[in-house]
N, C-alpha and C positions, 0 to 999 in steps of 0.2 A: 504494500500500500504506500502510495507517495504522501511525504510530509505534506502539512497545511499549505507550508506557504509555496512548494510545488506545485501545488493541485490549482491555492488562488493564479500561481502565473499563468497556468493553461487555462486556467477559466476568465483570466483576461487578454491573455494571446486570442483565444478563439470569437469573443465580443469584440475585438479590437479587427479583426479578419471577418465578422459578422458587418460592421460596420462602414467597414471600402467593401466592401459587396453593394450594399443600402447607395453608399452614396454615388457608389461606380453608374447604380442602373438610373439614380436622378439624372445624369448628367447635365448638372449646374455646368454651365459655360464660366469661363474665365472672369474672375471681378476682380482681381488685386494687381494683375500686372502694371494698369494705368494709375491705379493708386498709387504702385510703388516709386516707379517714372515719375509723377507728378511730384510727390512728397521730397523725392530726389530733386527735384529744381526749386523749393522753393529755401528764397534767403530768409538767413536767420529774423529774427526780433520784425519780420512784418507778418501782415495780416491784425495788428491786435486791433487797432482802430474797427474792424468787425465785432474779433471774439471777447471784446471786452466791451462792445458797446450795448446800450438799454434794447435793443431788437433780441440780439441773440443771446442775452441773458436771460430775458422774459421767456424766449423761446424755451430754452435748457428747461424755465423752472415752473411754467404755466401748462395745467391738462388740455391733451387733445389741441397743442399748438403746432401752427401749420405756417412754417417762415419759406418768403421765394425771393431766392435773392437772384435779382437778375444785373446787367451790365454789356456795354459792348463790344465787337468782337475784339480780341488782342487784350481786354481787362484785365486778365489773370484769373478768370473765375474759377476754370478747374484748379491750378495751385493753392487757389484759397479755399475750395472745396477740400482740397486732401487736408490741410492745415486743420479743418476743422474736422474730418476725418479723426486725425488722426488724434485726438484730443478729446475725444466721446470717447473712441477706441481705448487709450488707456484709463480712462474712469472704468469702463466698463470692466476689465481686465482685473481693476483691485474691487470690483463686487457685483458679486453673479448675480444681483436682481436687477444687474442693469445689464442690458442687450445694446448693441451697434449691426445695422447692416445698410451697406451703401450698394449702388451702380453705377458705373461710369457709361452713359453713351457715348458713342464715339460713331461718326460716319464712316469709320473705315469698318466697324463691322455691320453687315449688310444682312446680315439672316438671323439678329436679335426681335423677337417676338413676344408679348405678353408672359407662356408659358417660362422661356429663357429665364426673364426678370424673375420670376416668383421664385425658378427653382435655385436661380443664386442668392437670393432672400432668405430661402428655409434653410439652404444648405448653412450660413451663415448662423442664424438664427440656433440653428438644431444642434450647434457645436456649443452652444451654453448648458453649462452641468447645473444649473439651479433646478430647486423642485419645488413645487407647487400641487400639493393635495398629493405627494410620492409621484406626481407625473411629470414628465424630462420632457421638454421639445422635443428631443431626439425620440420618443417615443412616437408624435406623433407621426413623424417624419416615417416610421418602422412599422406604424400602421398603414398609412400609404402605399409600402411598399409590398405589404402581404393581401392589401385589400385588390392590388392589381398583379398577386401571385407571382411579382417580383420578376415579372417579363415584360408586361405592357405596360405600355406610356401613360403614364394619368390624363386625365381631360384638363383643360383650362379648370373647371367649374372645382375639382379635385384639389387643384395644384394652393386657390384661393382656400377655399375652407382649412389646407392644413396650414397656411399660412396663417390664417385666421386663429385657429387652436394656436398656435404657437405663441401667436403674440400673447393669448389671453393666459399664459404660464407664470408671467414676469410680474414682481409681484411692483416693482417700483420701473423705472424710463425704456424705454423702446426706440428708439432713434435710428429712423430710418433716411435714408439720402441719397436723392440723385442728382446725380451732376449732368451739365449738357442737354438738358430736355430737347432744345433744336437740334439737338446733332442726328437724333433716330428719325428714322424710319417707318412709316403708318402710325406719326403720331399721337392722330386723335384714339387710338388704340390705347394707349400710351396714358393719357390722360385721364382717359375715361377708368382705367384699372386705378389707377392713383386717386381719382374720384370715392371709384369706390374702397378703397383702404382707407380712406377718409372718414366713409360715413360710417365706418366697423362701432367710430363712437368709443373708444377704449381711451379713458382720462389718461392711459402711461404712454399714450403714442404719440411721438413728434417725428413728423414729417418736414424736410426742407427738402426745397428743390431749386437747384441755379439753370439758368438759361437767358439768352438776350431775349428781351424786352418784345417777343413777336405777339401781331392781336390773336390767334387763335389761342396762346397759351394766357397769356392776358384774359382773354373772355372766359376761359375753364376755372382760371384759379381766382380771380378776384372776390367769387361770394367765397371761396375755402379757405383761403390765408388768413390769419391774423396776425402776421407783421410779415412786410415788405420792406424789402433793401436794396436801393441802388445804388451801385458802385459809382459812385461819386466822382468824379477822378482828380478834383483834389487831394479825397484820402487816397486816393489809388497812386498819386503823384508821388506823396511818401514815403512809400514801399518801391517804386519804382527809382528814384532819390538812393536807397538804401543797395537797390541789386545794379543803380550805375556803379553808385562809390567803388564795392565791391569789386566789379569788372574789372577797372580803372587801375585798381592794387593789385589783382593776382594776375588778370589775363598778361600774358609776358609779352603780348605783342601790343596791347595798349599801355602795359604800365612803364613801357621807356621813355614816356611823354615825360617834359615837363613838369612842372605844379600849376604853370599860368596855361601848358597847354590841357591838360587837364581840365582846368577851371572853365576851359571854353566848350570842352567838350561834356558835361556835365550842362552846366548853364545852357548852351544848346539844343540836347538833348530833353531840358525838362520843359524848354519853351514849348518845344513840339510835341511831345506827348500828349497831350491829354487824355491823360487816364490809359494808354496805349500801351501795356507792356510788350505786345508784339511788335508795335513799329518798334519803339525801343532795342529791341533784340535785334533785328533786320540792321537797324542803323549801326550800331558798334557793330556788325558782323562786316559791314561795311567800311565802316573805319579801323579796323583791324590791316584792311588789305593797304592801307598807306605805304609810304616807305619814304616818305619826310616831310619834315614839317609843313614844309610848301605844298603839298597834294594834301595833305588834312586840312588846313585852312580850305584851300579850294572847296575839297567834300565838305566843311562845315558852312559854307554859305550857299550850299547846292542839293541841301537834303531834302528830296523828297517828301511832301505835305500829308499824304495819304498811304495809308497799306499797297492800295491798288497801284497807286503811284511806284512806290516801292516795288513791286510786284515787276512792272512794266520792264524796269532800271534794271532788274536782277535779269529779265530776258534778253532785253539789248545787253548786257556784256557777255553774253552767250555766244563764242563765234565762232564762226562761218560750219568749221569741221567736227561740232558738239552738235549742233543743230538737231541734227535726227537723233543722237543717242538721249539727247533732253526730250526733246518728244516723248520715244519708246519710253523714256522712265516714265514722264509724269503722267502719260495714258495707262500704264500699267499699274501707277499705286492710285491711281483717282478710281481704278474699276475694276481690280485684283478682288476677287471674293474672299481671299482671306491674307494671312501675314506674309510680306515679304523678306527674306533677306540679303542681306547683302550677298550671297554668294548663287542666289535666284537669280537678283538683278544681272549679276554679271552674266549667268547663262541666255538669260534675256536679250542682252545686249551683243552676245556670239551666236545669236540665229538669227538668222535671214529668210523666211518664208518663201522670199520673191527672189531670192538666185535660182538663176537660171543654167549656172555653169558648178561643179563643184556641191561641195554637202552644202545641207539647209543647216546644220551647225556644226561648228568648226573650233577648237579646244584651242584653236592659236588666235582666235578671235578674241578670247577674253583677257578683259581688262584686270591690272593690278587695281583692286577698289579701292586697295586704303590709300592709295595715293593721287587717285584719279574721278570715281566714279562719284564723290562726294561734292570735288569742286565741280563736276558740270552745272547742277542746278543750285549750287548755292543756301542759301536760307531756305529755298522753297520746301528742301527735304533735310530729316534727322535720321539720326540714327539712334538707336537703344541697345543695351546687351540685356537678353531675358537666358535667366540659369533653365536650364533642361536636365531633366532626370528620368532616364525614363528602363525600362528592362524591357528587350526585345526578346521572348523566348524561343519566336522562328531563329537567333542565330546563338541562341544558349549563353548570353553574354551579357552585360551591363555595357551599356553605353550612354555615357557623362560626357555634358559638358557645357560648352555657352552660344548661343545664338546672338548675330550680329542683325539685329531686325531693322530696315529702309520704310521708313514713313513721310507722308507729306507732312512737312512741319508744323500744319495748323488748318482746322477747317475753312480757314479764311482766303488759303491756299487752294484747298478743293473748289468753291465756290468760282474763286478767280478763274481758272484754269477751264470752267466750262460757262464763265459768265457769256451776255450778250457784249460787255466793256470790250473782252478779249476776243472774242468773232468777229467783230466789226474794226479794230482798231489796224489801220493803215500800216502797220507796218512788222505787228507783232500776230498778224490773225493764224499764222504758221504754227501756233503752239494750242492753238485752240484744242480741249479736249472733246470733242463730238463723241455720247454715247455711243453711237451706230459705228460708228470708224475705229474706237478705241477697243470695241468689245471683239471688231472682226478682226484688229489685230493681232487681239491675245490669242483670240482663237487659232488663227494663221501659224503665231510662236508658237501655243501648245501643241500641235497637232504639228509641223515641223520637226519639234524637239523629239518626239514620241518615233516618226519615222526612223531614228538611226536604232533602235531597240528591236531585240529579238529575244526568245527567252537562253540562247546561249550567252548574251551578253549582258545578264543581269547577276547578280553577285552582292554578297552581304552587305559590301560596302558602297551601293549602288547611292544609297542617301548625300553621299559624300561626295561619289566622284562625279555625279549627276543631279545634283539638290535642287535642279526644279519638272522632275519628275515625276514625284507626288503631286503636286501640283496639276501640273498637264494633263497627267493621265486622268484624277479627279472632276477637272472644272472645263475641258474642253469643250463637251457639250453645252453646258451652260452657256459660255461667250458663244455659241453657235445660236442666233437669236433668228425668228423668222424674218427679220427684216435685216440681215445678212448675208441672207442665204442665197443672194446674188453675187454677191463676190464671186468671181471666176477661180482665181487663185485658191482662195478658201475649199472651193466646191473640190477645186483638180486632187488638194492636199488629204482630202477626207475620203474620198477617193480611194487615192494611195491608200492608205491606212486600211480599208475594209476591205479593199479589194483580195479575192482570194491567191493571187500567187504571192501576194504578202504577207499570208496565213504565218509566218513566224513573229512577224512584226504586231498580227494582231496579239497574236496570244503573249506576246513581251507586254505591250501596253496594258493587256487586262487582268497582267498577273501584278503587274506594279499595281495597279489602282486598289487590285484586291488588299497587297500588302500595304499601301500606304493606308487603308481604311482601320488594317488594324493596328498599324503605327498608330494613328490622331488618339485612337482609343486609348493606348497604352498612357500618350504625352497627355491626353486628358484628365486622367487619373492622377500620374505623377507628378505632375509640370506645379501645380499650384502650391500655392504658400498653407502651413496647415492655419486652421483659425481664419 
């Protein structure tokens, strides 16, 4: 017979392995990566002109309070969002009858839905060990899961009620937050579920939600809220004051200035903002690329008035022979169904759909990225490292380590890139992002890429030596849209691919997509932050 406290290890090894089962088959989509990213850029000692003022204190401490703090674009809302994040988060942390669960919208992810939110909600929610009448969140979470025999998908109507039980567990605050309201997708969807968490009526729940200042969100929340915030951009001035200073002393390509050049570029820099900490960013990324004093002056009495402005400025020094490689990126992150990185991008940019001589992808094509593929566009795209962890047990192995992710820098960016401003403009309309054109490209890439695959030529380390073939092989239908399906090119490549003397080629592509399916699953489970 094994000792006690043998027996208690396995009887919590196996509720612990009981438990990633439960939450494997929720499949809550990702909530903390952008948290972490955000949290990660915001400078020290700002933000308190919010978290210390009569709004968001009443908030914190008044039942069934509902704060929307809105602002415009480049304000810094999401960094102020995580700030505030994360500061519920560690209240919550030193006492279990207090709960935290936030969502970040984001435009780049495109197939977030009602069900999505809830289940990153519970899943959030259901990881608090407090009890209430001996009943755990995580139970109800565990009832849901037996009630749909821990294979089927719960309904929307499902995903709300365990939501519902869950809140009502907590014996003291609930704080709930979403950031970015404008940035999803079938919004009034979006609203109307937030409506309804609204009227649950539970005195422990505080809801806030940030987003710019739009009437359809205007018109949902003004009978809901009981305090409103707008970013001011005096106080936003501030904070913005605070992450120039900053700059100024560490960046080692601005801080060989001067003290009086300094003093211009600061005083400058705050004339123009208002409230902007995107332009802001643009502009010192800007003034960085000087190389003496005499081009700084110049650039400080020639800085661009508006985002858009900026935007323009960042296209025109784009030259001649980047042209089409800035294109191909910024149509591929404006309408990529999911993450890119940097070593996609560069595969990207080594296919050519439309050659006519030679491979449709060529491994001497591809660019050194840390040196090159950053400076084509400038400001308009970031980059992030996101840690991966994941077990592949098709190759009996662990495989660890860091993802290099290429994102547009800001939705204000996405916007631009497919406005009317930038179709119609004389001289930049070249960059224009066209749905219809951007989607038949990807599709052209994916389906190109997939051509040089057969299944003699796939192997364990296929993620590596080919890392935008998950991809491809996944989403190529999808960019195959009915109102693309004239493309000539397009028609000839797909083609290729189905046609039966290229029966090796098919069956490479549908073995990739098979294994990358159970790749996402595996990075699903592992990838996230625990809590």
């Amino acid at each position: 017979m094994l000792p006690y406290h043998d027996n208690r290890s396995l009887v919590e090894e196996h509720d612990n392995q009981h438990r990633q089962n439960i939450y494997k088959w929720l499949e809550a989509p990702d909530y903390d990566s952008k948290h972490w990213n955000a949290a990660g850029e915001r400078e020290k000692h700002t933000g308190s002109w919010f978290l210390q003022g009569e709004s968001c204190l009443d908030w914190k401490s008044q039942p069934k309070s509902f704060l929307w703090l809105h602002g415009k674009a480049g304000a810094g809302k999401t960094i102020l969002c995580s700030t505030i994040i994360r500061e519920i988060s560690d209240h919550s942390k030193s006492d279990p009858s207090v709960a935290a669960a936030f969502f970040y919208f984001d435009f780049r992810s495109k197939d977030i839905r009602p069900p999505n939110l809830l289940r990153a909600l519970i899943k959030q929610l259901s990881l608090k060990s407090t009890k209430t009448e001996a009943t755990t969140p995580f139970d109800y979470l565990a009832k849901l899961f037996y009630n749909n025999n821990g294979q089927e998908s719960p309904s929307l109507e499902e995903l709300k009620s365990t939501l519902k039980s869950i809140i009502g567990t907590f014996e003291k605050n609930v704080y709930i937050i979403f950031d970015a309201l404008d940035e999803c997708q079938e919004r009034h969807q979006f609203l109307e579920l937030i409506k309804e968490i609204h009227g649950w009526n539970f005195d422990t729940l505080r809801l806030l939600v940030t987003s710019r200042y739009e009437q359809d969100i205007e018109k949902t929340l003004r009978d809901l809220v009981s305090h409103q915030v707008s970013m001011d951009e005096r106080l936003v001035d501030s904070d913005i004051r605070v992450y120039v200073s900053r700059r100024l002393s560490d960046d080692n390509k601005l801080s060989k200035y001067s003290t009086e050049e300094k003093e211009a570029i600061e005083n400058t820099l705050m004339d123009g903002a208002h409230g902007m900490f995107r332009w802001v960013v643009c502009q010192l990324d800007i003034l960085r690329k000087c190389r003496s004093p005499h081009e700084l002056k110049k650039a400080l009495t020639n800085l661009p008035k508006t985002l858009y402005e900026t935007y323009h400025r960042i296209l025109q020094d784009i030259d001649e022979a980047n042209r089409h490689y800035a294109l191909k990126l910024l149509q591929w992150l404006a309408f990529s169904f999911d993450k890119v990185s940097l070593s996609q991008a560069v595969d990207v940019l080594a296919t050519d759909p439309d050659a006519k001589h030679g491979p449709l992808f060529d491994p001497d094509r591809r660019l050194d990225y840390s040196k090159y593929i950053l400076n084509i566009c400038s400001s308009l795209v970031t980059i992030r490292v996101l840690d991966t962890e994941a077990l592949y047990p098709e190759y009996g192995e662990d495989v660890r380590g860091k993802v290099t992710e290429l994102t547009l820098a800001h939705f204000s960016v996405c916007e631009y890139m497919t406005s009317e401003c930038l179709r119609t403009h004389s001289k930049l309309s070249f960059y224009h992002c066209d749905k219809k054109l951007a989607n038949t490209f990807i599709a052209k890439t994916c389906v190109a890429y997939l051509l040089q695959f057969d299944q003699h030529h796939i192997s364990q380390d296929i993620w590596i030596s080919h890392p935008l073939c998950s991809y491809a092989a996944n989403y190529w239908i999808r960019h195959t849209q009915p109102d693309n399906d004239d493309d000539v090119v397009l028609c000839r490549l797909i083609m290729r691919l189905l046609q039966p003397r290229v029966r090796r080629t098919r069956i490479g592509w549908r073995f990739i997509t098979y294994m990358s399916i159970r790749r996402s699953a595996l990075l699903s489970i592992t990838c996230q932050r625990p809590g």
